[in-house]
N, C-alpha and C positions, 0 to 999 in steps of 0.2 A: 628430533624428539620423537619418540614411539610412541604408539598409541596407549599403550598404558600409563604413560607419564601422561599424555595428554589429559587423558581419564579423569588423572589426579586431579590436575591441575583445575578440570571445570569439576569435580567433587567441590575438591574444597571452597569454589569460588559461586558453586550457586549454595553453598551453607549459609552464604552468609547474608545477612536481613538486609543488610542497608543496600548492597548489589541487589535482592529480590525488590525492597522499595522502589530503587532507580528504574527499573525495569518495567514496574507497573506504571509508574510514570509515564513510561514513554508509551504504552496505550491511549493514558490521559494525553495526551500529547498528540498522538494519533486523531483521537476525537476530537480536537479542538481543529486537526486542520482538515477533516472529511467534514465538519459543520460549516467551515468555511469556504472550501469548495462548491459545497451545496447554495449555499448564496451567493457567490460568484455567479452556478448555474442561472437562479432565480433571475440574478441581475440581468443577464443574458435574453431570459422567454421574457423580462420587463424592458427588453430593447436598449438597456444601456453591453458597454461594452468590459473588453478583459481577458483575460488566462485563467478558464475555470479548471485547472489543476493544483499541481503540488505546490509547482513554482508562484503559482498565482495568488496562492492563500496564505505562502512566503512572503512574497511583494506587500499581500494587506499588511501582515502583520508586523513588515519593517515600514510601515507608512504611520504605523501608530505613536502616539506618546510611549517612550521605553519597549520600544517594537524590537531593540535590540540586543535588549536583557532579557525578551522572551524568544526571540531566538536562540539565544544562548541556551535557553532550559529546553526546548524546542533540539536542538542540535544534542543534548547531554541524554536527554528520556530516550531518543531512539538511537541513541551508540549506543548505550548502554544493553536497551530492547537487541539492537543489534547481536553483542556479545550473548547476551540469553538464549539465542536464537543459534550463533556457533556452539555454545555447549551443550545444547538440543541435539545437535548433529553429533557432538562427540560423546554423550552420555546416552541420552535417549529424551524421549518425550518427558517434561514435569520434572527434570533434572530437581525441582527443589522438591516435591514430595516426596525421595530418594526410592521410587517404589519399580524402577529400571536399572537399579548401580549393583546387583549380583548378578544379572547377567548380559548379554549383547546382542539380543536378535530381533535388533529394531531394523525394518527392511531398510534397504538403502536407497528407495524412492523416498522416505520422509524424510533420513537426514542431509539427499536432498533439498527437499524440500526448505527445512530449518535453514540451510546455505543459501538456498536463494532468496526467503524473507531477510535473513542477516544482512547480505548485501542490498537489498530496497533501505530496508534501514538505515543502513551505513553513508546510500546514494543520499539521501533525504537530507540525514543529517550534516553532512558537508555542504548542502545544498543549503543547508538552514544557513551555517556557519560563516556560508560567502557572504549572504543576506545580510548579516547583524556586521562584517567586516566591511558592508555598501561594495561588494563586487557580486553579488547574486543578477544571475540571467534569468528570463522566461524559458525555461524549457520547451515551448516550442519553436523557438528562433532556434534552438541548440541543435532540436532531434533535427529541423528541416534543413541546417547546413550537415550535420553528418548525413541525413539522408541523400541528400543532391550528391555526396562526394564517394556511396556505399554506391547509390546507383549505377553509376560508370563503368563498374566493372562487372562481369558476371558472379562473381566471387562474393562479392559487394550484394546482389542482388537475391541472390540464395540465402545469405545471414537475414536480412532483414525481411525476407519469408517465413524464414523458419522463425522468426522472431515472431511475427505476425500469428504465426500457428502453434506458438508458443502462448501469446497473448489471450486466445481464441479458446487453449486449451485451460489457463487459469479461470477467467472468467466461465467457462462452462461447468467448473471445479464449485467455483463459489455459489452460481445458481444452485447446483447439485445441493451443497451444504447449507444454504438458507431452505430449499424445500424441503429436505431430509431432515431440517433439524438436527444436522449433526452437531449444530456448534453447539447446543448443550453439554456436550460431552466435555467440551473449553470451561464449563462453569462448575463451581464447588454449587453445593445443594439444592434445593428445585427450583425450578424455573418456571416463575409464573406465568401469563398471561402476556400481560405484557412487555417483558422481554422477547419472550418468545417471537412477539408480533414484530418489535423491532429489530430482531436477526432476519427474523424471515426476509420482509423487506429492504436489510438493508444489505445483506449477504446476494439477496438478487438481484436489487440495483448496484451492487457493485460488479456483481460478476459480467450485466449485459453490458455494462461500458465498457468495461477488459476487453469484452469479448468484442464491441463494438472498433474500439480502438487496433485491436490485433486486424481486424479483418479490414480495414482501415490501409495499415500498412502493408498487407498483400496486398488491393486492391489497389495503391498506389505504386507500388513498388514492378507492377505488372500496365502502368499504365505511366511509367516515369512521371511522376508527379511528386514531388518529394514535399508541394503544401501541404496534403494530404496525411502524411505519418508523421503526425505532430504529437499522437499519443491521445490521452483523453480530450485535451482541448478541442481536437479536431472531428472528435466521436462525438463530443457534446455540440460542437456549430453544425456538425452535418444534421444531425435528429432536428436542429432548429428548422433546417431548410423542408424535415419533410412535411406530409400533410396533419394537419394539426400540432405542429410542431412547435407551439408555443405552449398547450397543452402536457406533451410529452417532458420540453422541457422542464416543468414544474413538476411533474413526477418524478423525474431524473434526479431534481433536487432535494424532494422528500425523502428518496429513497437513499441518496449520501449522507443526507445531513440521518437519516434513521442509523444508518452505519459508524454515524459518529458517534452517536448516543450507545450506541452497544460496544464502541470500543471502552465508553468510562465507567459502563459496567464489565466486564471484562479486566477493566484498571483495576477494580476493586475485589469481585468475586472469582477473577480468570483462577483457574490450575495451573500453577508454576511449576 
């Protein structure tokens, strides 16, 4: 398929309303499990235990009454979010505002970009899907056997480097865009006060755990240690260990669960 027919095909498919609903969904969806994370975290600096990540706020939410009819909405909002994000790449930015489909000179770091939220997405959502099917893993048992079996080799140990500086380099992305304020530029019309304060925050508490987690897996990866690049789970117990670290980790948490809350404004007022 050429890339004009590709064109087409995400034209005609971010036209349409009910694919734009699905889509914003899957933000709401988004914020429903960076809320959850963030209390995981809590639980954590309140000395109970758990997997404060993706996989973790999965697990809650298959542990509830109909945990696995909202996985299923949970797995549906970010495919979908997913597909939005591949027609990003193939149109351009806001595919639904049609204000990039006359011409093409969207750089190719952001679609990019749009390729690798697509695939998080897509990761997530399968990830949802095991969950509500009762075969869903903790992702960090998952990453710390691929990590043990990457390390072995030197080939093995370069990928999950440059992963790590990969990690290091998103999370520096999102500090940059919580202080800048760039994500206003994500919202239709102004942006009060209060939004504002909750991007801020929650774009920087996300970006330093990325960034915590990425340097994480160098750090481990340089010290064979494969408990260590477990991903955020292991960014969030390490801050537990440090000084004040029951302190921190309730910031840690304020500031996911603030990034939760900005993805369900974003569900609502984001630019498609």
């Amino acid at each position: 398929m050429t890339h004009k027919s590709l064109h087409g095909v995400a034209d005609r498919a971010t036209d349409s309303d009910a694919f734009e609903y699905t889509a914003r969904a899957g933000f709401a969806v988004s914020g429903v499990l960076h809320l959850l994370v963030g209390y995981l975290i809590l639980r954590i600096a309140l000395g109970s235990g758990g997997n404060a990540d993706q996989s973790g706020a999965l697990a809650t939410l298959a542990q509830r009454t109909g945990g696995a009819v909202l996985l299923w909405v949970v797995a549906a909002g970010l495919f979908a979010l997913g597909l939005w994000r591949v027609a990003e790449a193939v149109v351009g930015p806001r595919p639904g505002e049609g204000s990039r489909r006359a011409d093409d000179d969207t750089p190719a770091w952001k679609r990019a970009k749009s390729l690798g939220l697509a695939v998080v997405n897509f990761a997530i959502a399968f990830s949802a899907a095991r969950f509500a099917m009762g075969s869903g893993q903790q992702s960090a048992q998952q990453n710390a056997g691929l990590s043990a079996q990457m390390m072995q080799s030197g080939w093995g140990k370069a990928v999950l480097v440059a992963v790590g500086l990969g990690l290091i380099g998103v999370g520096g992305y999102h500090v940059y865009k919580g202080v800048t304020k760039r994500f206003c530029k994500d919202l239709r019309g102004g942006v009060g006060s209060g939004v504002s304060a909750v991007g801020i925050t929650g774009y920087a508490a996300k970006g330093l755990a990325l960034a915590g987690a990425g340097l994480l897996v160098v750090v481990a990866t340089l010290q064979a240690d494969p408990s260590k690049a477990t991903g955020l789970d292991a960014a969030v117990k390490a801050l537990g260990e440090a000084p004040f670290g029951q302190f921190l980790l309730v910031l840690a948490a304020v500031g996911i669960a603030a990034f939760g809350i900005y993805n369900f404004v974003r569900a609502r007022f984001g630019r498609m």
